[in-house]
C-alpha positions in Angstrom: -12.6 30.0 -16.4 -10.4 27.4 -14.5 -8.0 28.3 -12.2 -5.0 25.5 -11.2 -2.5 25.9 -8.9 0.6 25.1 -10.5 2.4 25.4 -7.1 0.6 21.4 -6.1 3.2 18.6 -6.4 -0.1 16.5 -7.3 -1.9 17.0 -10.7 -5.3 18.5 -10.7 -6.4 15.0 -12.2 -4.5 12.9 -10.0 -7.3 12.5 -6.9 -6.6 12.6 -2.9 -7.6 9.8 -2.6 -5.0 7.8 -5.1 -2.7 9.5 -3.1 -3.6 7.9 -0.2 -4.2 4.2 -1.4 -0.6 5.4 -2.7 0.6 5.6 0.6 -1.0 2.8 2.1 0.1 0.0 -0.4 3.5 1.4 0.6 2.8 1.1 4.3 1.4 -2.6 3.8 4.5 -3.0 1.3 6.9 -2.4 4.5 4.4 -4.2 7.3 5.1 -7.4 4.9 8.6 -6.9 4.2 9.6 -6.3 7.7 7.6 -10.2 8.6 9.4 -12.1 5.7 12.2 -11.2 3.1 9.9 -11.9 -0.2 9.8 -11.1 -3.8 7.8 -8.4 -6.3 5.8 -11.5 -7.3 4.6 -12.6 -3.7 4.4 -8.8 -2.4 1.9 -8.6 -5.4 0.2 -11.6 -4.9 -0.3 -10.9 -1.1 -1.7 -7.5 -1.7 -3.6 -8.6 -5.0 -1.5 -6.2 -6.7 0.2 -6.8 -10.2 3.9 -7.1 -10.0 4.5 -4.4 -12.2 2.9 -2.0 -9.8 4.6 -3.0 -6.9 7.9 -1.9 -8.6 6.2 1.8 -8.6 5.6 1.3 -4.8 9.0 -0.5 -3.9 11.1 2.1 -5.9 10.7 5.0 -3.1 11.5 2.6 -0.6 14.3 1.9 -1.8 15.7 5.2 -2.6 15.0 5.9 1.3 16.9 2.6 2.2 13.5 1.5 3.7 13.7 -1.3 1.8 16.8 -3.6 0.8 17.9 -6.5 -1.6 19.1 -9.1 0.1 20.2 -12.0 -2.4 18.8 -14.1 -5.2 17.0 -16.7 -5.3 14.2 -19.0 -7.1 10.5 -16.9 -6.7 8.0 -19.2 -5.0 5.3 -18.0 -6.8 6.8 -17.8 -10.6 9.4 -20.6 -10.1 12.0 -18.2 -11.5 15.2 -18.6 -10.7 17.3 -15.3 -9.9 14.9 -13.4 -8.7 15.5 -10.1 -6.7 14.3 -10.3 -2.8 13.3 -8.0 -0.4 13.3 -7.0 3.0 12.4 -4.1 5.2 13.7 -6.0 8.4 17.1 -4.4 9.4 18.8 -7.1 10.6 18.8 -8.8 7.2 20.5 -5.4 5.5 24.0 -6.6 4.4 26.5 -4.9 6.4 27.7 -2.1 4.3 31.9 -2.7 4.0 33.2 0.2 2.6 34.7 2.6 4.9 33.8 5.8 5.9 34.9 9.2 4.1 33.2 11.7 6.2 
């Protein structure tokens, strides 16, 4: 007999120590972003990461306006034009113009 604890906000299979690579691909996510405004594509090819899973890491960052878009522009790496960039540097963080409610 198994017993889970169903209270955990991580899975039983999901292992401490994805967690913390988890954590620490974030952490070198915003050490990066705060050096250089960049996009998925070279945050994944620093880190040796695919860019699909640096949209997983970059989405939290986000939500906690750790990390911001700053324009568009051609990806060094793919050769893309209109790519998204990134930068964890506030004083790149377009000024926010609408006024204040509260």
């Amino acid at each position: 007999m198994s017993l889970k604890n169903t209270n955990s906000l991580i899975p039983n299979d999901y292992g401490i120590g994805k967690v913390k690579d988890f954590v620490d691909i974030k952490i070198k996510i915003l050490e990066l972003l705060k050096l250089q405004a960049m996009t998925m594509k070279e945050i994944g090819v620093a880190l040796r990461k695919e860019r699909t899973d640096i949209c997983w890491y970059l989405a939290p960052l986000r939500e906690n306006n750790q990390v911001r878009f700053t324009k568009l522009r051609r990806c060094s790496i793919s050769n893309r034009n209109g790519v998204m960039e990134f930068t964890a540097n506030p004083d790149l963080f377009e000024q926010d113009n609408q006024l204040k409610l509260f």
